[in-house]
ROPA-970001 format. One record per atom (N, C-alpha, C): x, y, z; chain; residue number from 0. Coordinates in steps of 0.02 Angstrom, whole numbers, plus 50000, padded with zeros to 5 digits. Layout:
BEGIN
    east   north      up   kette    nr
       X       Y       Z       A   NUM
...
***
This chain:
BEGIN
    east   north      up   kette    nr
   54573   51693   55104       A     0
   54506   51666   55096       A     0
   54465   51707   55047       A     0
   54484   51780   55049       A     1
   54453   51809   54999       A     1
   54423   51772   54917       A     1
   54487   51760   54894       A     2
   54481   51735   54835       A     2
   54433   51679   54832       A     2
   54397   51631   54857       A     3
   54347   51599   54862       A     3
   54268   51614   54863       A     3
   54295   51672   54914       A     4
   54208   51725   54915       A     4
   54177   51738   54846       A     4
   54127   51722   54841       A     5
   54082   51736   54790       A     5
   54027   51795   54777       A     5
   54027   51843   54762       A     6
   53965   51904   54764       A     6
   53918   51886   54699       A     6
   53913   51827   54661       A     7
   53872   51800   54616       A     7
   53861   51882   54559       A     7
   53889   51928   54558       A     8
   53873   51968   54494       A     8
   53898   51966   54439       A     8
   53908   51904   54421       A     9
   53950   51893   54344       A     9
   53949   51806   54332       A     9
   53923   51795   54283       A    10
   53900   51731   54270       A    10
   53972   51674   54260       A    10
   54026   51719   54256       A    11
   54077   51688   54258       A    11
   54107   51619   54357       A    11
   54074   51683   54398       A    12
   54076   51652   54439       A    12
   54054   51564   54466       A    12
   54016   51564   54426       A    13
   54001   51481   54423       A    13
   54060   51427   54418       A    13
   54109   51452   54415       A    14
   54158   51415   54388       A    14
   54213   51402   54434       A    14
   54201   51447   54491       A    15
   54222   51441   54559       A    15
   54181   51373   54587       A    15
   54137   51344   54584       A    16
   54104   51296   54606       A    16
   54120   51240   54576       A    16
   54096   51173   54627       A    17
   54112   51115   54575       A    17
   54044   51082   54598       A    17
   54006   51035   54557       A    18
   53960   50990   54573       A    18
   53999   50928   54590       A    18
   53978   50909   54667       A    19
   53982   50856   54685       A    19
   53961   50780   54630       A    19
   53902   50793   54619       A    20
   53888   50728   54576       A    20
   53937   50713   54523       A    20
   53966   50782   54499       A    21
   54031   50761   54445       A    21
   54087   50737   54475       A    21
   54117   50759   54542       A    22
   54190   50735   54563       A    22
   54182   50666   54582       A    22
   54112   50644   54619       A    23
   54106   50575   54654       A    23
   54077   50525   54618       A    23
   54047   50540   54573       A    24
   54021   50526   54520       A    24
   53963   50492   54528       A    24
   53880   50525   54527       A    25
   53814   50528   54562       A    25
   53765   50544   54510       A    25
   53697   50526   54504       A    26
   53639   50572   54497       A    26
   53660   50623   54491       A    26
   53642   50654   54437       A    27
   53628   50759   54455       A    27
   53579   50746   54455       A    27
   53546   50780   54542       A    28
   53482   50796   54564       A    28
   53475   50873   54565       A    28
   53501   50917   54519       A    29
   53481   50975   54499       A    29
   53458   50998   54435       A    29
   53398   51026   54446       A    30
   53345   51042   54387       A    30
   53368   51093   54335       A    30
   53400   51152   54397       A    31
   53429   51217   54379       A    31
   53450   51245   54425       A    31
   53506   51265   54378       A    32
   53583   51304   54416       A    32
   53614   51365   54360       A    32
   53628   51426   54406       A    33
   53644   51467   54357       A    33
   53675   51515   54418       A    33
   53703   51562   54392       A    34
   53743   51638   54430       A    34
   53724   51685   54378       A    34
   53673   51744   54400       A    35
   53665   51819   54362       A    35
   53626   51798   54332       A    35
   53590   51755   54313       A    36
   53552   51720   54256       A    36
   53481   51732   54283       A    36
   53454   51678   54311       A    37
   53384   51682   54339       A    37
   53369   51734   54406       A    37
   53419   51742   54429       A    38
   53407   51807   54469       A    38
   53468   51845   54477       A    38
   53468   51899   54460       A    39
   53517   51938   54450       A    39
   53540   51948   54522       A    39
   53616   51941   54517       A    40
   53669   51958   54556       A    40
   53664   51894   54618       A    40
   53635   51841   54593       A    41
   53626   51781   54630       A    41
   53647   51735   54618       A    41
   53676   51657   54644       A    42
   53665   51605   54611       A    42
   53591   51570   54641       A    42
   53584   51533   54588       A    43
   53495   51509   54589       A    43
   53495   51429   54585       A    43
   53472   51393   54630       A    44
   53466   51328   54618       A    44
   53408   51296   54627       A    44
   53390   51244   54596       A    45
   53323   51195   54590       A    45
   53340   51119   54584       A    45
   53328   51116   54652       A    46
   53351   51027   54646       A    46
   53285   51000   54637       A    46
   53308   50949   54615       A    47
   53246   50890   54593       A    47
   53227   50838   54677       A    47
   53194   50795   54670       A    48
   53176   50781   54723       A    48
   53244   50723   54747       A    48
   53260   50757   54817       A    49
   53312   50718   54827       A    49
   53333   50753   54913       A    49
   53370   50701   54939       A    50
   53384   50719   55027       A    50
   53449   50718   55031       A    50
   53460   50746   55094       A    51
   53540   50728   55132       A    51
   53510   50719   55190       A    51
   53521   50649   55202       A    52
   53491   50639   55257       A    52
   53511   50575   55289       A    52
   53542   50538   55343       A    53
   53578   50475   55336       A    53
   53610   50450   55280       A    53
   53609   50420   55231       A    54
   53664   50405   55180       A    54
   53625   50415   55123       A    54
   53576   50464   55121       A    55
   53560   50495   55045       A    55
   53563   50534   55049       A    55
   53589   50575   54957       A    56
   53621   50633   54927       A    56
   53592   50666   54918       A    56
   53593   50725   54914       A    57
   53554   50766   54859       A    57
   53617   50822   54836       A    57
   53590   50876   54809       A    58
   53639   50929   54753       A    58
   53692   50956   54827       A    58
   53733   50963   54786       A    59
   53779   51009   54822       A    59
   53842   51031   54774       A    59
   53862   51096   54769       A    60
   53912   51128   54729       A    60
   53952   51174   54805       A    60
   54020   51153   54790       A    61
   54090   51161   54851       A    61
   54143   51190   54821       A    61
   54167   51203   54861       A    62
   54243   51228   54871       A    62
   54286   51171   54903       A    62
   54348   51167   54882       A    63
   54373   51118   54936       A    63
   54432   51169   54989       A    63
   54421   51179   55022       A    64
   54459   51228   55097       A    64
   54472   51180   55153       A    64
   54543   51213   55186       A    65
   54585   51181   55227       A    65
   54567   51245   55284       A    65
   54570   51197   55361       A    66
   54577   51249   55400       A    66
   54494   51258   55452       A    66
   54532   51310   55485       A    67
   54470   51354   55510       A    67
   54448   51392   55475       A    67
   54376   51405   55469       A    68
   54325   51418   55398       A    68
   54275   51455   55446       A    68
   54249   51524   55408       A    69
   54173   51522   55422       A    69
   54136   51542   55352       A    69
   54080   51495   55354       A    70
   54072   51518   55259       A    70
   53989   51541   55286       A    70
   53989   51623   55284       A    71
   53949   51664   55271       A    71
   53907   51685   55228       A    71
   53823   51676   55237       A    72
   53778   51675   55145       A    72
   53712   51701   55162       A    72
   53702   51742   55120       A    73
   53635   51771   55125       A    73
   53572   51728   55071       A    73
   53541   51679   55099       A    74
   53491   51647   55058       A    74
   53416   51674   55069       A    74
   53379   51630   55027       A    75
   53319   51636   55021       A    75
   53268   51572   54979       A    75
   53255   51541   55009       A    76
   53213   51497   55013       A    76
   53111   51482   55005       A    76
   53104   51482   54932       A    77
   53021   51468   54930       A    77
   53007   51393   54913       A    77
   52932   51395   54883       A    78
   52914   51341   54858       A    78
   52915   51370   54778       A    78
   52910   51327   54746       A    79
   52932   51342   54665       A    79
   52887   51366   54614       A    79
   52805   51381   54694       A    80
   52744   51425   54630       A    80
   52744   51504   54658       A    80
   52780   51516   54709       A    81
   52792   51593   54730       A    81
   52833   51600   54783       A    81
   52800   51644   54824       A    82
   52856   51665   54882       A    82
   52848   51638   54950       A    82
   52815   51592   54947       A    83
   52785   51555   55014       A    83
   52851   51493   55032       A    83
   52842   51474   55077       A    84
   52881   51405   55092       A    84
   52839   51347   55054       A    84
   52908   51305   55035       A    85
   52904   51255   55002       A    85
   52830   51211   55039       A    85
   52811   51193   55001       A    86
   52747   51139   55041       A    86
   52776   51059   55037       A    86
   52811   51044   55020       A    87
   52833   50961   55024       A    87
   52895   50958   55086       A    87
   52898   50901   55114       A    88
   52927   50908   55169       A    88
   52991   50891   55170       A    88
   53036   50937   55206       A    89
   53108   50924   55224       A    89
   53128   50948   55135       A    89
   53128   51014   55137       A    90
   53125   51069   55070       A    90
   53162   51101   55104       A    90
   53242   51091   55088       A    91
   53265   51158   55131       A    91
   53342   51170   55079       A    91
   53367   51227   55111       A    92
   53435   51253   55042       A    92
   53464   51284   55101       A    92
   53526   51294   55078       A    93
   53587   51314   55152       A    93
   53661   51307   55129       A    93
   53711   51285   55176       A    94
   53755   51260   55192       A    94
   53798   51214   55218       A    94
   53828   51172   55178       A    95
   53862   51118   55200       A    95
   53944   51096   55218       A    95
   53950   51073   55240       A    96
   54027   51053   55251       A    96
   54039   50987   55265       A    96
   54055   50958   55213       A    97
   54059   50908   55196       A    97
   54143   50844   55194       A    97
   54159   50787   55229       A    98
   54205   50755   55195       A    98
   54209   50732   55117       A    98
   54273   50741   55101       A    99
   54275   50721   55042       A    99
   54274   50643   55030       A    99
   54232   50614   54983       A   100
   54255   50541   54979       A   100
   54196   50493   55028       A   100
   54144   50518   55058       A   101
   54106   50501   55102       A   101
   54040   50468   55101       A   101
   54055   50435   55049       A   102
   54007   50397   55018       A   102
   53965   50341   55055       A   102
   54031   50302   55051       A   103
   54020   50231   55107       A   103
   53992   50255   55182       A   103
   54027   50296   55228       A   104
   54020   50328   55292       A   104
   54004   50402   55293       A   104
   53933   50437   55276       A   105
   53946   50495   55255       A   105
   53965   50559   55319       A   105
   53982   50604   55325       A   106
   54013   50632   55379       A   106
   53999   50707   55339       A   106
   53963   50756   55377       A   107
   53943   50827   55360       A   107
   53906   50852   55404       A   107
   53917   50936   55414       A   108
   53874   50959   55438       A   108
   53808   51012   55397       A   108
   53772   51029   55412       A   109
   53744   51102   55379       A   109
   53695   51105   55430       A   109
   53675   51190   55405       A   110
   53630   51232   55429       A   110
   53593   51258   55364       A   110
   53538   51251   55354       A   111
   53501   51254   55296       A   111
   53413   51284   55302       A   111
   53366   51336   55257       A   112
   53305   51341   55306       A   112
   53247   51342   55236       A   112
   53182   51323   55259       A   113
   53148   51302   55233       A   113
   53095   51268   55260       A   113
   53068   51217   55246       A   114
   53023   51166   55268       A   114
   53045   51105   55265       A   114
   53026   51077   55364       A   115
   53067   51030   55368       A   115
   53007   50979   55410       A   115
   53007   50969   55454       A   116
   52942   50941   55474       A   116
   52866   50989   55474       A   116
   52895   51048   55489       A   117
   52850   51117   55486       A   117
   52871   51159   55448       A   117
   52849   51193   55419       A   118
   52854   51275   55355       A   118
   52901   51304   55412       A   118
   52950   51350   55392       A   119
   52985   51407   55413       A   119
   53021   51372   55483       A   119
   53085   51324   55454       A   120
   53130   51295   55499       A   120
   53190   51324   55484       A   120
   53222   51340   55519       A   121
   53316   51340   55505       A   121
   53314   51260   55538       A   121
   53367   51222   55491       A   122
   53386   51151   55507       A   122
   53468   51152   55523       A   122
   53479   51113   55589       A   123
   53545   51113   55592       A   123
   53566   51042   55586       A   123
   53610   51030   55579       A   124
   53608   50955   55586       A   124
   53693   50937   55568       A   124
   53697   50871   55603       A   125
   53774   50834   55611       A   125
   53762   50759   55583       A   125
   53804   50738   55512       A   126
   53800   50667   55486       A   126
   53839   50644   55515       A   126
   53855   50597   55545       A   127
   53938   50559   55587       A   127
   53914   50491   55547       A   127
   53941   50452   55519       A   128
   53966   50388   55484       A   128
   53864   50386   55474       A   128
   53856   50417   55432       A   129
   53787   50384   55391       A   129
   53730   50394   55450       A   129
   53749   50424   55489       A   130
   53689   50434   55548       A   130
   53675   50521   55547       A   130
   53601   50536   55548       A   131
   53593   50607   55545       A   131
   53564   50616   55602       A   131
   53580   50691   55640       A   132
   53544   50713   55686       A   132
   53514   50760   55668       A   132
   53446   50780   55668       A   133
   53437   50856   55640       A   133
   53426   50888   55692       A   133
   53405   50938   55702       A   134
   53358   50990   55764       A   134
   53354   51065   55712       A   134
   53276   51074   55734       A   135
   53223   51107   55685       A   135
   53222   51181   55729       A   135
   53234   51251   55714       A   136
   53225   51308   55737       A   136
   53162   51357   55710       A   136
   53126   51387   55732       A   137
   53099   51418   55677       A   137
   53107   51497   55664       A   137
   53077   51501   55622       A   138
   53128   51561   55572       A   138
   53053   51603   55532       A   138
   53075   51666   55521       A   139
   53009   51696   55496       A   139
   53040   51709   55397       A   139
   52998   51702   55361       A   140
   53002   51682   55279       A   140
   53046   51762   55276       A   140
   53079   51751   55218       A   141
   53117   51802   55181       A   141
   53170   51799   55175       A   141
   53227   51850   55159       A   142
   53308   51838   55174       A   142
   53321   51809   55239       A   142
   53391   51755   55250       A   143
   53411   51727   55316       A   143
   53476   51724   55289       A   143
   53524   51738   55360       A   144
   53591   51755   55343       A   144
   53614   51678   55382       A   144
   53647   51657   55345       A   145
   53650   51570   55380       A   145
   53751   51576   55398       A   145
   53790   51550   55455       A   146
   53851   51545   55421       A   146
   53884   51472   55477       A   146
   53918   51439   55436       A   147
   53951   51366   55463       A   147
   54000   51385   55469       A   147
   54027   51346   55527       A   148
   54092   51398   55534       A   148
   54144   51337   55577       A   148
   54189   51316   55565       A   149
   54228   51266   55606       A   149
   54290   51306   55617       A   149
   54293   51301   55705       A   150
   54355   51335   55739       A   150
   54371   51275   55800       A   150
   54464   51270   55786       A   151
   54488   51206   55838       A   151
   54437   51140   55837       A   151
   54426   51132   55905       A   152
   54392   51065   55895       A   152
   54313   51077   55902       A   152
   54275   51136   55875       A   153
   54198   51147   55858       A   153
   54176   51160   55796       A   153
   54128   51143   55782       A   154
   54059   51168   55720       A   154
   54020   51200   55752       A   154
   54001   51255   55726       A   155
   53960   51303   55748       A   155
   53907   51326   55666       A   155
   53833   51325   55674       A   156
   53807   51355   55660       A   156
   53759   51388   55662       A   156
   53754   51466   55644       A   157
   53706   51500   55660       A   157
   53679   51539   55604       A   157
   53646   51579   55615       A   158
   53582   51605   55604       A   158
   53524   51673   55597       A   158
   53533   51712   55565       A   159
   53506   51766   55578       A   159
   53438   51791   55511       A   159
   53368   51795   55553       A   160
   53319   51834   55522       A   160
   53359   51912   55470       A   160
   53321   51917   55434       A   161
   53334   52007   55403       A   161
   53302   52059   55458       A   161
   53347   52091   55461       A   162
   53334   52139   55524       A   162
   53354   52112   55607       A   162
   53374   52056   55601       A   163
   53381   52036   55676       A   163
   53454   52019   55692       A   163
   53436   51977   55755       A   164
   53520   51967   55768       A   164
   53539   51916   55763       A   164
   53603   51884   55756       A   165
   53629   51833   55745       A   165
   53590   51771   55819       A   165
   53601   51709   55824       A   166
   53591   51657   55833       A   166
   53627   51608   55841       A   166
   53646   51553   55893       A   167
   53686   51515   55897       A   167
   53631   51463   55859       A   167
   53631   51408   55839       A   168
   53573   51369   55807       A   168
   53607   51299   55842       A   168
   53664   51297   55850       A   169
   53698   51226   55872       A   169
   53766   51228   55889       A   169
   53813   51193   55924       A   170
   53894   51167   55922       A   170
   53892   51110   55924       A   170
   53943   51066   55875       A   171
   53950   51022   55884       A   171
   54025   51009   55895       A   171
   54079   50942   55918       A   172
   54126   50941   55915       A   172
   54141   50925   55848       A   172
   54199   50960   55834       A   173
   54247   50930   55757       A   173
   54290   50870   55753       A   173
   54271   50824   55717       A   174
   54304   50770   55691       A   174
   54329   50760   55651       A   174
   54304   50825   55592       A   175
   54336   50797   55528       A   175
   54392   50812   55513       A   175
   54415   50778   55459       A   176
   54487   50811   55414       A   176
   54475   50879   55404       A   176
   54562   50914   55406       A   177
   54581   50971   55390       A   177
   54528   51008   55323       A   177
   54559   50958   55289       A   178
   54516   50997   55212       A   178
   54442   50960   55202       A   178
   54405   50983   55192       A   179
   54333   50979   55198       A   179
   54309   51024   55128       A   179
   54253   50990   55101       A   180
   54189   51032   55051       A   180
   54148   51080   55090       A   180
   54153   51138   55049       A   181
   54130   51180   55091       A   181
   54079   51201   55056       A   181
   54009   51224   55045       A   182
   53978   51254   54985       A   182
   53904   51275   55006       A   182
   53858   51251   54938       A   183
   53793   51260   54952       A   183
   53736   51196   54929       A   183
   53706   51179   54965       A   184
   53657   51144   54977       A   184
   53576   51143   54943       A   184
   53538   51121   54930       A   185
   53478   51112   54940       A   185
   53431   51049   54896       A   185
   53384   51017   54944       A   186
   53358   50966   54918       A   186
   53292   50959   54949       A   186
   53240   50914   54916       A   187
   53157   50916   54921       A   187
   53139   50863   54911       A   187
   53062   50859   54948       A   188
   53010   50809   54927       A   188
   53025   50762   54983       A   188
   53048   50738   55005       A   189
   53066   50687   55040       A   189
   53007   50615   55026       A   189
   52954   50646   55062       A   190
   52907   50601   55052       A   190
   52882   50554   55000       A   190
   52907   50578   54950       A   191
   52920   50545   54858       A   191
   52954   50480   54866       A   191
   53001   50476   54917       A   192
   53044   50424   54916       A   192
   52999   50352   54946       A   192
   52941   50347   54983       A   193
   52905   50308   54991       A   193
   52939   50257   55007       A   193
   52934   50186   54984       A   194
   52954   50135   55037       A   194
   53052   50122   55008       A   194
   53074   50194   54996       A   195
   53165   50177   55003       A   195
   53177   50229   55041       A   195
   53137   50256   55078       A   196
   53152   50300   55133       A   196
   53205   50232   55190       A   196
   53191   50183   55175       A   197
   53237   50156   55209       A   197
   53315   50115   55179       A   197
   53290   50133   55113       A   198
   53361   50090   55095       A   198
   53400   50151   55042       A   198
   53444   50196   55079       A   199
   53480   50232   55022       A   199
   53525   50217   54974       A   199
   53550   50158   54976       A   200
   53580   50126   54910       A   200
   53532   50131   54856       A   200
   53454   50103   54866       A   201
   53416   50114   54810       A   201
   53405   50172   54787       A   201
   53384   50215   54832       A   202
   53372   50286   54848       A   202
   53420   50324   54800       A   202
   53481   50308   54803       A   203
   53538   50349   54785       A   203
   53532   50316   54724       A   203
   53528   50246   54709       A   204
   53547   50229   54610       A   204
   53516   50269   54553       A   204
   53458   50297   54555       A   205
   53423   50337   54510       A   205
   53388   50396   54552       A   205
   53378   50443   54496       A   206
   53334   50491   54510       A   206
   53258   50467   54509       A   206
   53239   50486   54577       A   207
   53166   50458   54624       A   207
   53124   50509   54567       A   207
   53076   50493   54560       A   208
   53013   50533   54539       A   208
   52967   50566   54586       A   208
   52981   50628   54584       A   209
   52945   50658   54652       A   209
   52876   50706   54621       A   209
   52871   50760   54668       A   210
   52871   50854   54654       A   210
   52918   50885   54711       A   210
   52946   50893   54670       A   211
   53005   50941   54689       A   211
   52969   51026   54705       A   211
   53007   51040   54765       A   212
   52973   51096   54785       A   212
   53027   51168   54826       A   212
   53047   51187   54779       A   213
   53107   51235   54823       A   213
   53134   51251   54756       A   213
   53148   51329   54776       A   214
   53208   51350   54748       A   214
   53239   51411   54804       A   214
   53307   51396   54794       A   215
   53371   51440   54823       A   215
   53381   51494   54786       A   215
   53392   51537   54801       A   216
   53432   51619   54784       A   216
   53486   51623   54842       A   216
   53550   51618   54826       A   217
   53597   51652   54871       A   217
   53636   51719   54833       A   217
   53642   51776   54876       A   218
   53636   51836   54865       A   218
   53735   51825   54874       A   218
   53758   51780   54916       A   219
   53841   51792   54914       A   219
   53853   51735   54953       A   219
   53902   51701   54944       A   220
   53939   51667   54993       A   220
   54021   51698   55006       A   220
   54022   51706   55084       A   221
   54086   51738   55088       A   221
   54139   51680   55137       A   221
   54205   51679   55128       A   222
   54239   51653   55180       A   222
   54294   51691   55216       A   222
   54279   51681   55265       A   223
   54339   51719   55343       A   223
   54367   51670   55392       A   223
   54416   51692   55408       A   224
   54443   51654   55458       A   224
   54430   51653   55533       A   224
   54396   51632   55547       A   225
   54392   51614   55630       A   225
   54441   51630   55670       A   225
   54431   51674   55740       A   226
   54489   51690   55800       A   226
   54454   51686   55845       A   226
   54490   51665   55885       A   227
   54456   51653   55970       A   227
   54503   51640   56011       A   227
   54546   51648   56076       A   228
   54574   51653   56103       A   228
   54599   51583   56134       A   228
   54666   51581   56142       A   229
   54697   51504   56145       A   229
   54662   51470   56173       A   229
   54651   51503   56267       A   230
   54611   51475   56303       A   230
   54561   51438   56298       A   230
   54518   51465   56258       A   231
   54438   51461   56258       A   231
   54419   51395   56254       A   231
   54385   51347   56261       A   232
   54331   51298   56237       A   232
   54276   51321   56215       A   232
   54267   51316   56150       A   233
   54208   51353   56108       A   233
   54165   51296   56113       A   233
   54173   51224   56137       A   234
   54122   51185   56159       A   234
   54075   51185   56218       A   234
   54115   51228   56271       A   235
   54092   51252   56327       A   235
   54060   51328   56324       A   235
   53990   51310   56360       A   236
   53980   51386   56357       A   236
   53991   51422   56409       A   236
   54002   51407   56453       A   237
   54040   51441   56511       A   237
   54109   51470   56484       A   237
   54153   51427   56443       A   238
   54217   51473   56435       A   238
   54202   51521   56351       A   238
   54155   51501   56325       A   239
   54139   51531   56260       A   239
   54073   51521   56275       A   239
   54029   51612   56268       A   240
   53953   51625   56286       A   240
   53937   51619   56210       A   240
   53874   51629   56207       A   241
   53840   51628   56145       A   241
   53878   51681   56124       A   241
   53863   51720   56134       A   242
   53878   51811   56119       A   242
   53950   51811   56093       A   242
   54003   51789   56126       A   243
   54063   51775   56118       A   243
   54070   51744   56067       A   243
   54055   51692   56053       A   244
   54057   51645   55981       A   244
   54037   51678   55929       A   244
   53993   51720   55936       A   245
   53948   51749   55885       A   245
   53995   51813   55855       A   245
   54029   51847   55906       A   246
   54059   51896   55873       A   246
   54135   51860   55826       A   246
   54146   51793   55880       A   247
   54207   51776   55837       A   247
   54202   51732   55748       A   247
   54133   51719   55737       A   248
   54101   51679   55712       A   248
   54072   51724   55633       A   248
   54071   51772   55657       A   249
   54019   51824   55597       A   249
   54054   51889   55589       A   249
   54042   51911   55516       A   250
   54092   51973   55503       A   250
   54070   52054   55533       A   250
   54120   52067   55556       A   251
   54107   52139   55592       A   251
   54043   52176   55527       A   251
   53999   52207   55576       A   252
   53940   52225   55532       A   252
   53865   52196   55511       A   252
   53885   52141   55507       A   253
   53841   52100   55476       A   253
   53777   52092   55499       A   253
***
């Protein structure tokens, strides 16, 4: 898994990534994208106004990985005139894990933080065939260590403030295929979309005219392999505690 991990200090690294809108062939709803460039030893993204949210898109750049995964990232999340949270709603940047090909029925999870109905949310959320669930945590502004992590038949993601401790944020059961998009996320404005908030076919044919409000800094994305003991049900928290998940879930140290 090593070889996938990204520490963003060399602009070459970009090239480990792929934009979704190029493989599936979409809108680019990103303004700006760079590694070492706009913030050193980071990659930096600025999506234009755009969602993932029931069967609309917004930016996302992946890996494609087989397996049990936990993809580990130190972000940071404002609005695009300083260091505050985004002010337009459902403004958030993170992590996704995504089916490939999921256009028609879209199917993903992420954990992502920002502004979502309220300023300073971690968002978790499960797409199953074009239907989104979200649930909203809140979170205090600055670095947040976010990591998605699929082991046997769970999704797990959690969550940690700078200086604090990790966080269960959600489990869900796993459905998807083996190999899955694994990457980084972020999209804004929501409210721009006005009366195709209900129809994402329209939604999705062109780029909406918004104000776009967010930009991402991720400081690294790393990947490890998940262990947990044959026994366990990591869906159950009786046979897998928070605490338990968390150590099997996140890298010694962290």
């Amino acid at each position: 898994m090593g070889e996938a991990s990204t520490e963003f200090d060399d602009a070459a690294d970009l090239s480990a990534w792929t934009k979704l809108s190029e493989t599936e062939k979409d809108v680019d709803r990103i303004a700006k994208y760079d590694v070492d460039k706009t913030v050193k030893g980071s990659m930096y993204l600025e999506p234009k106004t755009s969602a993932w949210f029931d069967g609309f898109r917004g930016p996302f750049v992946y890996q494609d990985l087989a397996g049990d995964i936990v993809m580990h990232a130190r972000v940071k999340v404002t609005g695009r005139s300083g260091s505050g949270w985004p002010k337009r709603k459902f403004s958030l940047g993170g992590l996704m894990a995504r089916q490939p090909g999921s256009y028609a029925k879209p199917n993903w999870v992420s954990v992502a933080v920002g502004t979502g109905e309220k300023s300073g949310q971690v968002e978790v959320k499960y797409t199953q065939d074009g239907s989104s669930k979200p649930q909203e945590l809140a979170v205090k502004s600055g670095w947040v260590e976010l990591a998605l992590a699929r082991v046997g038949r769970v999704f797990v993601a959690l969550y940690k403030e700078d200086g604090g401790a990790w966080k269960v944020g959600r489990r869900w059961p796993s459905t998807l295929p083996d190999v899955l998009q694994w990457g980084v996320t972020a999209y804004t404005d929501w409210d721009s979309y006005s009366l195709l908030k209900k129809d994402a076919t329209k939604g999705n044919a062109k780029q909406v005219t918004g104000t776009p409000d967010l930009k991402l800094t991720v400081d690294f994305v790393r990947f490890l392999r998940p262990e947990l003991p044959e026994y366990a049900d990591p869906l159950n928290t009786a046979s897998v505690s928070d605490e338990v998940l968390i150590k099997a879930m996140t890298p010694a140290g962290a």
